[in-house]
N, C-alpha and C positions, 0 to 999 in steps of 0.2 A: 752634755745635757741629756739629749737621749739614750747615750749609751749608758750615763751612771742611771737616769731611771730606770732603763730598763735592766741592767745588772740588780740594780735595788729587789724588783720585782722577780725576779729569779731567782736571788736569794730569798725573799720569803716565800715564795713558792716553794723552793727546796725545801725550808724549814717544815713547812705546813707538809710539804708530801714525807719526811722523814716522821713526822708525829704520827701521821697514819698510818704509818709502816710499823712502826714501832708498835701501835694499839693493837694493827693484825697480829704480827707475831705474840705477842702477849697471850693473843685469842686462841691462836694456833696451838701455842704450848698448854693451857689449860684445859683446851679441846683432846689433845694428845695424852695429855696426863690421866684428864677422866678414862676416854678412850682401854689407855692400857689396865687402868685400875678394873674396868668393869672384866677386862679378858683376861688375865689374872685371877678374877674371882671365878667365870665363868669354866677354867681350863686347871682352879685347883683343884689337890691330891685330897682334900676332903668336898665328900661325895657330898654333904649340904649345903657346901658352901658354891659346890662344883653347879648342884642344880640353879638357885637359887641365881648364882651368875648368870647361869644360861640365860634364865627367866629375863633378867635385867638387859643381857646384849640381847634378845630378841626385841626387847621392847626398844630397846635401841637405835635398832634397822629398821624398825618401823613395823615389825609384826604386828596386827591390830591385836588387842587384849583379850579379846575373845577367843584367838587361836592359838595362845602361848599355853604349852602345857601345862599350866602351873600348879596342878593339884593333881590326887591321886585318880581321881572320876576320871578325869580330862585326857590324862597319860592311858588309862585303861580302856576307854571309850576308842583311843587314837588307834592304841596298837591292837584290840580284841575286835574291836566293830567291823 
């Protein structure tokens, strides 16, 4: 009597803790997919595509928008100032 309830209760405990494993992983892999997508664009062989990535993984990392170089002023101001 107690040991099937409480077997009962461990089995859906399992169940429950295996659904949330599952929904992490799910998170994890589309975390990761963006992730490489955006460094891929940041680290390609064309130079607009290559900047434009940058721009997206800084923003990413949490650079605030006002420091990202994203324009021609901004790169100019950075490296001549």
């Amino acid at each position: 009597m107690l040991i099937e309830r409480y077997l009962g209760e461990q089995q859906i405990l399992d169940e429950q803790l295996a659904a949330e494993y599952q929904q992490l992983i799910e998170q994890l892999d589309a975390s990761m997919s963006d992730y490489l997508g955006v460094l891929d664009r940041a680290f390609s062989p064309d130079l607009e595509v290559a900047l434009l990535g940058s721009v997206e993984l800084a923003l990413e990392f949490g650079v605030a928008a006002g420091e990202v170089l994203d324009s021609d002023a901004k790169v100019l101001a950075y490296f001549l100032d």
